[in-house]
C-alpha positions in Angstrom: -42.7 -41.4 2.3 -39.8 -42.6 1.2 -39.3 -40.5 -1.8 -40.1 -37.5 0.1 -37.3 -38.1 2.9 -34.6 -39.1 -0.3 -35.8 -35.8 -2.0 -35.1 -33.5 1.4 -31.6 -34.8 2.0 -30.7 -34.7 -1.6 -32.4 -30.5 -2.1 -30.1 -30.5 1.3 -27.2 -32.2 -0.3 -27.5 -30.4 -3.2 -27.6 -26.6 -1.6 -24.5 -27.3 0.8 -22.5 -28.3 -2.5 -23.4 -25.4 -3.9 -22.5 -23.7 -0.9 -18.8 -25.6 -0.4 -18.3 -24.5 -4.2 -16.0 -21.6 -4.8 -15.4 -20.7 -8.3 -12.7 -18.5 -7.9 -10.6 -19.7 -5.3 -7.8 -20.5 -6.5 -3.9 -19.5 -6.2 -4.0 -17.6 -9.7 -7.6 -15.9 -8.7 -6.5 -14.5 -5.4 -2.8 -13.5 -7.1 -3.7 -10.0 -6.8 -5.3 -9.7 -3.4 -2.4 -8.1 -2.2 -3.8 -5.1 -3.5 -7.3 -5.3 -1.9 -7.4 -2.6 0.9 -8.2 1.3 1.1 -5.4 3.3 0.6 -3.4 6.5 0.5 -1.2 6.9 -2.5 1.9 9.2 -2.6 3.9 9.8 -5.3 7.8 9.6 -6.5 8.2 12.6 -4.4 6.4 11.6 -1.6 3.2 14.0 -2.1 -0.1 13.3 -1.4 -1.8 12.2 -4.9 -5.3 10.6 -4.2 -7.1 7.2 -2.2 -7.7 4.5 -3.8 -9.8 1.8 -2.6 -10.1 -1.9 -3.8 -13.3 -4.4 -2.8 -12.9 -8.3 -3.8 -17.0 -8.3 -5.2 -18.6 -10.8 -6.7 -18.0 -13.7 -4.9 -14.4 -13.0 -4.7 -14.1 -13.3 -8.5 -13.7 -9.6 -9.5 -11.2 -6.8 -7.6 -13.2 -3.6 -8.0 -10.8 -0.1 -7.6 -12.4 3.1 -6.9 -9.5 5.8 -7.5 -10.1 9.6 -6.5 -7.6 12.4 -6.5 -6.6 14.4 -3.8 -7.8 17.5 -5.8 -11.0 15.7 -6.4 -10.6 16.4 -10.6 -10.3 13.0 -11.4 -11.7 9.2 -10.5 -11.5 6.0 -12.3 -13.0 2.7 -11.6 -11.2 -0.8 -12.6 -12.3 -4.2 -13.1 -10.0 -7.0 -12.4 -10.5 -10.5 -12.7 -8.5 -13.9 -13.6 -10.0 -15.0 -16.6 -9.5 -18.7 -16.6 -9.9 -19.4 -20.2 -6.8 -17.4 -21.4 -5.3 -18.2 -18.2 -4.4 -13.8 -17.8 -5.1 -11.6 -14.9 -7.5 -8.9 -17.1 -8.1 -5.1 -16.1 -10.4 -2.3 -17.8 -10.0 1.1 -16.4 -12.9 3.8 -17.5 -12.3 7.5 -15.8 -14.8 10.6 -15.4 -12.8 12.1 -18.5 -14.2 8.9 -20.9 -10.8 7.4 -21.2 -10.5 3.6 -20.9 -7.2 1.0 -20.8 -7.8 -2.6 -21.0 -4.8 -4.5 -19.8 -3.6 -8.3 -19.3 -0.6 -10.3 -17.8 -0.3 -12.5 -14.9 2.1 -12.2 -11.6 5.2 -12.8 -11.3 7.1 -12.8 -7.8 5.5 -10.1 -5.9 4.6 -8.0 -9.0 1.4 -7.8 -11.1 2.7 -6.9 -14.6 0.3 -6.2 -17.0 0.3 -4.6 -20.6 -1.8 -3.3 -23.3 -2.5 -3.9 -26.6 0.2 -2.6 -29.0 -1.1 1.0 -30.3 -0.4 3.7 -32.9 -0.4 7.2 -31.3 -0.6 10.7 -33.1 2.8 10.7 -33.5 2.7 7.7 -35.5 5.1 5.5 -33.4 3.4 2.4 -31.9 3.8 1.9 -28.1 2.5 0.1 -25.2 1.4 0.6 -21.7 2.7 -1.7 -19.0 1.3 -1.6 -15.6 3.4 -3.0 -12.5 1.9 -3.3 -9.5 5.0 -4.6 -6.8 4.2 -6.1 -3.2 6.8 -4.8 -0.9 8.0 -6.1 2.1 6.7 -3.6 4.6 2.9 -4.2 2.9 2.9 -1.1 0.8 2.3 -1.4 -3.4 4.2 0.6 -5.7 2.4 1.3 -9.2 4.3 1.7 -11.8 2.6 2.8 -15.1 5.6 2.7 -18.3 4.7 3.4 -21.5 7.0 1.0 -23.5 8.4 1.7 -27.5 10.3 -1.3 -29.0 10.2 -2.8 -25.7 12.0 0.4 -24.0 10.6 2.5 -21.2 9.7 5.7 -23.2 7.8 7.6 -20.4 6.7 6.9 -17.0 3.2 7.9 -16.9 3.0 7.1 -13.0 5.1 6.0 -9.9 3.2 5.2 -6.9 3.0 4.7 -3.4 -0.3 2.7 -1.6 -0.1 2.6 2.1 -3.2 1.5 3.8 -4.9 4.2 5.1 -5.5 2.9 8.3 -1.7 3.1 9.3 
């Protein structure tokens, strides 16, 4: 009888540590959460561009974006998620044309800044993309998409506004 009362409280034990255990919540996985929300994005100009819409899944270990365009053209789902091991915030974007962008980089401040791989493009120069997403004060999130040669902004691919839709 003994045994069997020792095993209960330890299965109990057990399940409530297992329960109490968060894997990914910590400061640097919960860095980007300011972006979590459903919002309405606006661009440079101030015109209506798409919604976006970002769920913390998986425990709160993954941010999952849904993007749709106000024509209804184009959407694009993201990954993101703090990979521990290399110690980088990670992202891979696939959209309903095929196209795909893997980025990494951490936060710094109130900004998300992460970047591509180096690549060659059909012009034969090699160029980056940088991705900045910036916390401002009043709760809104500009993105900033740069596309970077020798470390200079050579295009600005995108230049964002998210305010949460429900405001």
């Amino acid at each position: 009888m003994y045994f069997l009362v020792a095993f209960i409280l330890w299965i109990g034990s057990a399940a409530r540590a297992q329960e109490d255990t968060c894997a990914c919540c910590t400061d640097n996985h919960m860095a980007f959460d300011f972006w979590v929300g459903t919002w309405k994005v606006t661009d440079a100009e101030g015109s209506f561009v798409g919604r976006n819409r970002i769920d913390k899944v998986e425990d709160g270990c993954v941010l999952r974006e849904h993007w749709t365009s106000s024509k209804g053209n184009f959407s694009g789902t993201s990954l993101n998620f703090y990979n521990s091991k290399t110690r980088q915030w990670e992202q891979l974007w696939v959209d309903n044309f095929g196209n795909h962008l893997k980025l990494k980089g951490n936060r710094v401040g109130n900004q998300m800044i992460l970047s591509s791989e180096d690549f060659v493009h059909t012009d034969g120069n090699t160029y980056q993309n940088r991705i900045t997403w910036t916390l401002n004060d009043n709760g809104t999130v500009r993105q900033l998409w740069e596309v970077l040669q020798d470390d200079k902004v050579s295009n600005v691919v995108f230049d964002g506004l998210y305010s949460k839709e429900d405001e």
